[in-house]
N, C-alpha and C positions, 0 to 999 in steps of 0.2 A: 122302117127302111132308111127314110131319112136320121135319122138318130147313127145307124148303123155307119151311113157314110159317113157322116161328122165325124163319129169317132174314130173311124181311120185313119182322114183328114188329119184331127187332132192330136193321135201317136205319133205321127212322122213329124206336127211341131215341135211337139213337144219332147223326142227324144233329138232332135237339134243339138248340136253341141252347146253350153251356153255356161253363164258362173253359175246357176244354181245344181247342173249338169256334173260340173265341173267339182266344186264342192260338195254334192252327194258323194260322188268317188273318193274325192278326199279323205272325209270324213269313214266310209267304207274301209280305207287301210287304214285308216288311224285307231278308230272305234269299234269297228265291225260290224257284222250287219245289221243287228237289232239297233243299236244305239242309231246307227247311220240312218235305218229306214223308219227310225222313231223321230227323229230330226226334217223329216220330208212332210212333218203334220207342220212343221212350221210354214214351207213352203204354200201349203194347202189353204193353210188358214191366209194367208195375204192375198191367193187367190181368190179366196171367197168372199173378202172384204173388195175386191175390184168383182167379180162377178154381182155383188148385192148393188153395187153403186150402177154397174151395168140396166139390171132390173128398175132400180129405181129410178132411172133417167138421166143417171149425173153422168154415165160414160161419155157421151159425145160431148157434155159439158168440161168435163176434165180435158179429152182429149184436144179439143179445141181450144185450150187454155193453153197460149203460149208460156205464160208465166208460171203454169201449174207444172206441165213438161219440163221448165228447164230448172225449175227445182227438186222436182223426184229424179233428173235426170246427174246435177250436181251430185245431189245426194248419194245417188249410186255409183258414181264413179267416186268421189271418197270414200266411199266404204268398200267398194274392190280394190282399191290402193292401199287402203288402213291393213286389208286384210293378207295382200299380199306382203307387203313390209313383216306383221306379227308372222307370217311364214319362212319369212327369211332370216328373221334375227331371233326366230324360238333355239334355244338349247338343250338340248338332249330330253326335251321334251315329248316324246314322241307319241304319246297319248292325245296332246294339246298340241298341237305345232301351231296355230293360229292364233294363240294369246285366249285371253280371256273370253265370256260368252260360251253358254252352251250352243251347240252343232243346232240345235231347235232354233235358237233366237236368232243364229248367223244365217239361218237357212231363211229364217222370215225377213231380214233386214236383207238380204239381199235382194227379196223378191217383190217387197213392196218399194222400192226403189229402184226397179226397173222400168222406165219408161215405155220398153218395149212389151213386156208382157200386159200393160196396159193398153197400151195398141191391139195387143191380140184380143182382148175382149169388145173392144169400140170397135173394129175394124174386120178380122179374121170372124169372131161369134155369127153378128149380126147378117152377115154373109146368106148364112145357111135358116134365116126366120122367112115363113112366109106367112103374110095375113089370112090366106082363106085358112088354116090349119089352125087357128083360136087365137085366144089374148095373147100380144105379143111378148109382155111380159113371165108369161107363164112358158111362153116357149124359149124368151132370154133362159131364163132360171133352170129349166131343164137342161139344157146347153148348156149352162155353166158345168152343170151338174155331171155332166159329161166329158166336160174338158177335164176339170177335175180328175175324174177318173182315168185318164188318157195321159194326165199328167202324174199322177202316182204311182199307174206302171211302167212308165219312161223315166222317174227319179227312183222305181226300185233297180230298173235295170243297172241303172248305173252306181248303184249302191253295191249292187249285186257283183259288176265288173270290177269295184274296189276290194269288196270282201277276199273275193279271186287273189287280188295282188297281194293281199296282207296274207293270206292261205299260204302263198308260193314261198311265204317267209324270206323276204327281204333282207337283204344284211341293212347296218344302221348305215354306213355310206351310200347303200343303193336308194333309200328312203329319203336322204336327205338327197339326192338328185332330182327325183321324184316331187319333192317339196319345191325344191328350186322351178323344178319346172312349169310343176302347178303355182307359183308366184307368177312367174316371167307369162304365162297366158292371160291368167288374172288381170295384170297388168297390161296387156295387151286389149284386154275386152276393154279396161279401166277407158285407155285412148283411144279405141275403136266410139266409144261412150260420148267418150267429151269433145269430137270431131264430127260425129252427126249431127245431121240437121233439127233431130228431134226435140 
């Protein structure tokens, strides 16, 4: 039961608007669905590299690292800037509009340089562990395991809602407003980013 409510919990974060959100969709008109929701393992796997550091004990240690936070935090607002620019100066590109990197790797770099989804595993997980219910760790680890899941049918959706737009077939000027726009948010998360406290 409790599992059940987590994952509830966990779908409404996890389909949040957000850049990895933001970029499933993307990549969804650009790619299409298979490519697009084969690019969300990237996602997954950066998840499960902060979910295992959660089990292991290093979550509250990272989090509580100021210096840790404000370089995955750097980090990630360059690479949502880097990524909007290659969206805006791609050329008839329209397969790639983001430059170079497969959809896989941009999907994982974006995620593991999010300071905030690292927050959701230290902070949002641990929420829902209670000692009388067994090893804690074994209940982190199911939890992850769950988020997980809660998270890659919130990046299908929205792969799902891109595939839709590329279906609708686009003209190439509508695409490139589309691109503009997905840069100009992008870009917007980038300074939302680098203006937290985080």
């Amino acid at each position: 039961m409790w599992l059940a409510v987590f994952f509830g919990a966990s779908v409404l974060v996890a389909l949040t608007p957000g850049a990895n959100n933001l970029l499933g969709m993307h990549h969804g008109v650009h790619h299409g669905p298979l490519r697009a929701a084969t690019a969300l393992l990237g996602r997954l796997a950066a998840f499960s590299l902060m979910v295992g550091a959660v089990v292991a004990g290093l979550g509250p240690i990272l989090a509580a690292s100021q210096t840790a936070l404000t370089v995955i935090k750097w980090a990630g607002v360059a690479y949502l800037v880097y990524l909007a620019v290659r969206i805006l100066v791609a050329r008839g590109g329209a397969e790639t509009p983001a430059g170079k990197g497969t959809p896989l790797r941009k999907e994982f770099l974006v995620a593991i340089t999010n300071p905030k989804a690292l927050l959701i595993f230290t902070a949002f997980v641990p929420q829902f562990v209670d000692p009388a219910r067994g090893p804690i760790p074994l209940q982190l680890a199911a939890l992850g395991a769950v988020y997980l899941a809660a998270e890659a049918l919130a990046g299908t959706v929205y792969v799902v809602l891109g595939a839709g737009i590329r279906k609708a077939g686009l003209t190439r000027r509508a695409k490139a407003r589309l691109d503009r726009g997905t840069a100009a948010v992008l870009l917007g998360m980038a300074g939302l980013l680098a203006t937290s406290r985080t």
